[in-house]
N, C-alpha and C positions, 0 to 999 in steps of 0.2 A: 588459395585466397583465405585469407583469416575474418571470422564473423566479424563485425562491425554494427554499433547501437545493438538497442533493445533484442535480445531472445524473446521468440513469442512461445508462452507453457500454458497448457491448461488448467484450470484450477483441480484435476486430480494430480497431476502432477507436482502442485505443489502444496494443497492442503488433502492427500487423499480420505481425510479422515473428517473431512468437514472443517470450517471455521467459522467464528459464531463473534461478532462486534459486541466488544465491552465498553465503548467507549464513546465519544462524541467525532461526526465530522467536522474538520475547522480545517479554515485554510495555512498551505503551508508559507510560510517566512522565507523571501529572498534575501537573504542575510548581504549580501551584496549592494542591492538597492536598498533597502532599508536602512536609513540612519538620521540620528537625532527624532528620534518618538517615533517617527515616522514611518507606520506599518507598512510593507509592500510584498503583495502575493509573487510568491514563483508561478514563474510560467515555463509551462515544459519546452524544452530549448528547441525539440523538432516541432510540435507541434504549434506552438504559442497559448494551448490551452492552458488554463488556470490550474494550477498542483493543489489536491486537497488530502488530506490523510485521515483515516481512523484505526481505533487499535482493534486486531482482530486478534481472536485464542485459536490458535489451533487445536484441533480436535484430537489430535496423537494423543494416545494414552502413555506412549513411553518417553516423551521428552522429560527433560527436567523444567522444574514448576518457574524458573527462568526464563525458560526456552518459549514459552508456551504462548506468550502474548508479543505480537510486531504490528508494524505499523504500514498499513497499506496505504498506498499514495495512489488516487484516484485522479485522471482529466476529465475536466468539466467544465464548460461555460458559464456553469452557476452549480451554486452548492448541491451537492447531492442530498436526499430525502434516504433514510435508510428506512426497511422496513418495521411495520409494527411488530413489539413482543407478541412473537407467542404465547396465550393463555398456557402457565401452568412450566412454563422454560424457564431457568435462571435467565438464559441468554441467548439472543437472537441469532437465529444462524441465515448465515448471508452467503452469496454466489456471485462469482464474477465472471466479467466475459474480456476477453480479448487482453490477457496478460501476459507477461512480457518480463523477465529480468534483465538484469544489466550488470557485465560483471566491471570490477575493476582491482586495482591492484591498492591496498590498506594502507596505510600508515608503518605499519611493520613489514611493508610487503611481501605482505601474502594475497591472493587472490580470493576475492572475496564476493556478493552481489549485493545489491541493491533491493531491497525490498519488492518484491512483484508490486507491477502498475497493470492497471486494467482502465482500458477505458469507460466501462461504465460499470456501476450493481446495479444487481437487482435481484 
């Protein structure tokens, strides 16, 4: 039987090194429904919850300075709240629970995933 939807990974598994939000949450764009001005949020196809994203850095010391910052896609009924800076942190390190990749096949096909989705931070 071959996997089907979302892989569920820990977040050691996929930041072991910690990751820390550089960025703003905002909702994601269904580029689909959306048209003429007219903004319209994705909703995740299994669940129907709201798709929201932020940029997170990963903590690897050996990536290249490219590699370092993606974009996590959050479900949530309403925007999520990320936590306050830490006193004395360039940047905020953050933890997720219940995440999931997704692979698929590129443009070039090659096999490739999907940014980890977590259902909630915190």
């Amino acid at each position: 039987m071959a996997l089907q939807g979302p892989i569920p990974v820990t977040l050691a598994m996929v930041f072991p090194h910690g990751c820390y939000i550089v960025g703003e949450v905002e909702p994601v764009k269904d580029f689909d429904a959306s048209a003429g001005g007219r903004f319209v949020q994705a909703r995740d196809k299994q669940t129907a919850e709201l798709v929201w994203q932020v940029a997170v850095m990963d903590g690897d010391p050996t990536l290249k300075p490219a590699q370092k910052t993606v974009a996590v896609k959050i479900l949530a009924p309403v925007q999520p709240v990320p936590p306050q800076p830490m006193p004395g942190l360039p940047f905020t390190p953050v933890e997720f629970d219940g995440m999931s990749v997704t692979p698929y096949v590129n443009a070039a096909g090659r096999l490739a995933t999907r940014t980890p989705l977590p259902k909630r931070a915190s």
